[in-house]
C-alpha positions as CSV (number, residue, x, y, z in Angstrom):
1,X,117.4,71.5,80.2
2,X,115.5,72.0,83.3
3,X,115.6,75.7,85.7
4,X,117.8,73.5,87.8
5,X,120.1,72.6,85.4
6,X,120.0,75.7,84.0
7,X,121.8,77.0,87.0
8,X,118.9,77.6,89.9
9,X,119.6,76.3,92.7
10,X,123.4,75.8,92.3
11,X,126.2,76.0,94.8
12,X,127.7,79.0,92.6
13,X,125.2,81.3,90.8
14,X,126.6,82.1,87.3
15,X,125.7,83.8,84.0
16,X,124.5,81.6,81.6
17,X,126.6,82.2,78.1
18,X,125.0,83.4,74.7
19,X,125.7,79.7,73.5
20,X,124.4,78.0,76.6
21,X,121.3,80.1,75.7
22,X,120.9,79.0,71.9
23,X,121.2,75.4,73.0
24,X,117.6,75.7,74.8
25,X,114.5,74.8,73.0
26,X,112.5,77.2,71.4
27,X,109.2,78.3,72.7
28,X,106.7,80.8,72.3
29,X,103.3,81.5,72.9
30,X,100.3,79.5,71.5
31,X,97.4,80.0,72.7
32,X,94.6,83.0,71.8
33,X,95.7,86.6,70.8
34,X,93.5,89.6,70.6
35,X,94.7,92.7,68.8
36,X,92.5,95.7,70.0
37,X,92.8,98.9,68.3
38,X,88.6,100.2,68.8
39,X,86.9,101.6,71.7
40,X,84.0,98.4,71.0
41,X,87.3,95.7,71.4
42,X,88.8,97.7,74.3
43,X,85.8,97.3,76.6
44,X,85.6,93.9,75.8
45,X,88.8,92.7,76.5
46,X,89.0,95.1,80.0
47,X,86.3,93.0,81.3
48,X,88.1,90.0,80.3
49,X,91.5,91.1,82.1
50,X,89.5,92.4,85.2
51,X,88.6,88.7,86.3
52,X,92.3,88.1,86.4
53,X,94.8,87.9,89.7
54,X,97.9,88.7,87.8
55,X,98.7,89.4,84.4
56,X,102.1,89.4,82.2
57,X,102.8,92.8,81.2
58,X,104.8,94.7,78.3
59,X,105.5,97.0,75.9
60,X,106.5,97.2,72.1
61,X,107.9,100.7,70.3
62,X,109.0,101.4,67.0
63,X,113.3,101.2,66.8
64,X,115.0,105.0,66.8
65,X,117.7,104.5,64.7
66,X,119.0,108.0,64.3
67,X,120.3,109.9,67.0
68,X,117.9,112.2,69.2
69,X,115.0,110.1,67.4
70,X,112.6,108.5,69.7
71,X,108.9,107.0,70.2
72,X,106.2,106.7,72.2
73,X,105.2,102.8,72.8
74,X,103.1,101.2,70.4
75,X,102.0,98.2,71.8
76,X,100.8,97.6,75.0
77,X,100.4,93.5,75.5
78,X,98.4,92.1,78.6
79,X,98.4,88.1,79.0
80,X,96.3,86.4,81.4
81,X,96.0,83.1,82.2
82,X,94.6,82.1,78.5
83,X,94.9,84.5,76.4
84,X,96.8,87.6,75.5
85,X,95.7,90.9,74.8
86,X,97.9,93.0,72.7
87,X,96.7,96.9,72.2
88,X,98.0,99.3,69.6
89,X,98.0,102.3,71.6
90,X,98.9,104.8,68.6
91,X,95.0,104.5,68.1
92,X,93.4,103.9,71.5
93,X,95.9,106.3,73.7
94,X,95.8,104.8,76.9
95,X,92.1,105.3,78.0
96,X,90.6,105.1,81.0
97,X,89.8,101.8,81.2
98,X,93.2,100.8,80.7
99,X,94.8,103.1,83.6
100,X,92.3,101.7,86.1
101,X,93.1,98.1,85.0
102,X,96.8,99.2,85.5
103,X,95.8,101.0,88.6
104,X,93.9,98.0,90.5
105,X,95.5,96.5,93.6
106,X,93.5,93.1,93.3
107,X,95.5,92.4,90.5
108,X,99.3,91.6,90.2
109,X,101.3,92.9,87.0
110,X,105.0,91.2,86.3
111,X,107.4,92.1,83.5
112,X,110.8,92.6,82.8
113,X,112.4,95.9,83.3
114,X,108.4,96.6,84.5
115,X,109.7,100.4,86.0
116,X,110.5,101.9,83.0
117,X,107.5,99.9,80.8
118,X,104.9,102.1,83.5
119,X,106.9,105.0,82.9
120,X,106.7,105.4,79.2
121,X,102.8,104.6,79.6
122,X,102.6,107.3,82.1
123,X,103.7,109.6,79.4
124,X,101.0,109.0,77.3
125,X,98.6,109.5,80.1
126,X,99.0,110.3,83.8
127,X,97.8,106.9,86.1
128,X,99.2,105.5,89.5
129,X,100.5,102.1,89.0
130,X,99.8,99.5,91.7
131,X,100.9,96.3,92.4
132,X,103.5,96.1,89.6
133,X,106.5,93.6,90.0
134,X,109.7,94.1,88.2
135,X,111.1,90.8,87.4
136,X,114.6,92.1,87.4
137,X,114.7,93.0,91.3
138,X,112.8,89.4,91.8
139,X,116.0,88.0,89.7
140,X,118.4,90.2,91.3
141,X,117.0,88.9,94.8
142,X,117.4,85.1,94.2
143,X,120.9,85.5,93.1
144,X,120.3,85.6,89.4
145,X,122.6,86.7,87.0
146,X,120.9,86.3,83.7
147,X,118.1,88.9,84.5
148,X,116.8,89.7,81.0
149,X,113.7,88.0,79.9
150,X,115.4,85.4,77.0
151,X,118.4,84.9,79.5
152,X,115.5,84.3,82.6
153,X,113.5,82.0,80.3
154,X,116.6,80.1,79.7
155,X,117.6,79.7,83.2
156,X,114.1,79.5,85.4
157,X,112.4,77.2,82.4
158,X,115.2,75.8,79.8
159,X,113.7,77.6,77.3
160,X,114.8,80.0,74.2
161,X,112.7,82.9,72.5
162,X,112.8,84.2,69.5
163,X,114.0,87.8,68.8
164,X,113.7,88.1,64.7
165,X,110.9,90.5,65.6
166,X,112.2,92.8,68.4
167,X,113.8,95.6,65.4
168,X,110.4,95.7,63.5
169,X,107.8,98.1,62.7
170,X,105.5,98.1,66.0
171,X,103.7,101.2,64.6
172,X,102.1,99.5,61.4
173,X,98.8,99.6,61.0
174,X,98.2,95.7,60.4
175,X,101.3,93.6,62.5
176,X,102.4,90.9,61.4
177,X,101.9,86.6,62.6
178,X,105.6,87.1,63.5
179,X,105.1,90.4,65.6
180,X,101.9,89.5,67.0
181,X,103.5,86.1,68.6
182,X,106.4,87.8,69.3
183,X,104.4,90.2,71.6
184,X,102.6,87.9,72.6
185,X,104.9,85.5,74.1
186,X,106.9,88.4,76.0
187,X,104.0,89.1,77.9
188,X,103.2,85.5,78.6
189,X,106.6,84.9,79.7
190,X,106.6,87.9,82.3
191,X,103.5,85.9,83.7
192,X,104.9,82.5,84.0
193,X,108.0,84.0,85.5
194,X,106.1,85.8,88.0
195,X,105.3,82.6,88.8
196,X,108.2,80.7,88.9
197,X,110.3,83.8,90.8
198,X,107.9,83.7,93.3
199,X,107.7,79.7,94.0
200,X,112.0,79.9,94.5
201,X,111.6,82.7,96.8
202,X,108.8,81.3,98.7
203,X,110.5,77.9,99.2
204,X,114.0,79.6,99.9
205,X,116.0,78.7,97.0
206,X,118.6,80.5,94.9
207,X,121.1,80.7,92.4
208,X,123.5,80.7,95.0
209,X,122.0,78.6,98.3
């Protein structure tokens, strides 16, 4: 199933159901991951990320499950053109490095629900954010409906992703294959539909024209 199919682009924009959804193919990312938890790996992969133009941004944090409970992220996952660079912040913090790479206007940074990824960063260490792109307003703007990333992959590419790993343990010392693609492919998606968002509002389509 196609974007088009999927619902872009028709006469009358409309949610695509949970079943709709399960029908699409599964994907997920398979290319290169990092997992940087040193100060040696960190500087390495910032010089990596610095080359790019836009990167796929977001966040992973341990489930609350009783009431009042909460967490600071754990995870902070970067993908780039060809690889993804996933960052266990409960033993880097957000350094320096990291809030200028945020902080750089050269380079664009896409994600779903984006605003309130950059806010829970800026708790663990002040930064201005620049050129960040919330892929729900993008959504919202081309007469989406689906707006979250699975319902957005199944309607702008006719694909499916896996959530077994969203209600996991991001704070473990050593993740997991599952939680390491997982992350992974969340922040590669937020890339690649940056990229698709951008090529129906540039040629003036929409869920609804």
């Amino acid at each position: 199933m196609s974007g088009k199919e999927a619902g872009v682009g028709r006469g009358v924009a409309r949610r695509l159901t949970k079943k709709e959804i399960n029908d699409c193919p599964m994907t997920k990312w398979r290319g290169p991951v990092h997992v940087i938890r040193t100060a040696g790996e960190l500087a390495d992969a910032v010089r990596h990320l610095a080359k790019e133009t836009l990167l796929g941004l977001d966040t992973e944090t341990r489930p609350a499950f009783k009431r009042g409970e909460s967490y600071p992220p754990s995870l902070l996952q970067l993908a780039g053109e060809q690889e993804v660079f996933i960052f266990q912040l409960q033993y880097l913090g957000l350094p320096k490095p990291l809030r200028r790479l945020l902080a750089q206007p050269e380079i664009t940074k896409a994600g779903v629900a984006l605003t309130c990824d950059i806010r829970e960063l800026q708790e663990l260490a002040p930064f201005q954010p620049a050129r960040c792109v919330d892929l729900d307003r993008m959504a919202r703007e081309a007469g989406l409906l689906n707006q979250g990333l699975r319902g957005l992959a199944a309607v702008l590419l006719g694909l499916r992703i896996s959530k077994a790993a969203q209600t996991s343990n991001w704070a473990q010392r050593t993740l997991t294959p599952m939680q390491i693609r997982y992350a992974a492919t969340d922040a590669w998606l937020g890339r690649t539909l940056f990229q698709k968002l951008l090529q129906i509002r540039d040629s003036g389509d929409s869920a609804g024209s």
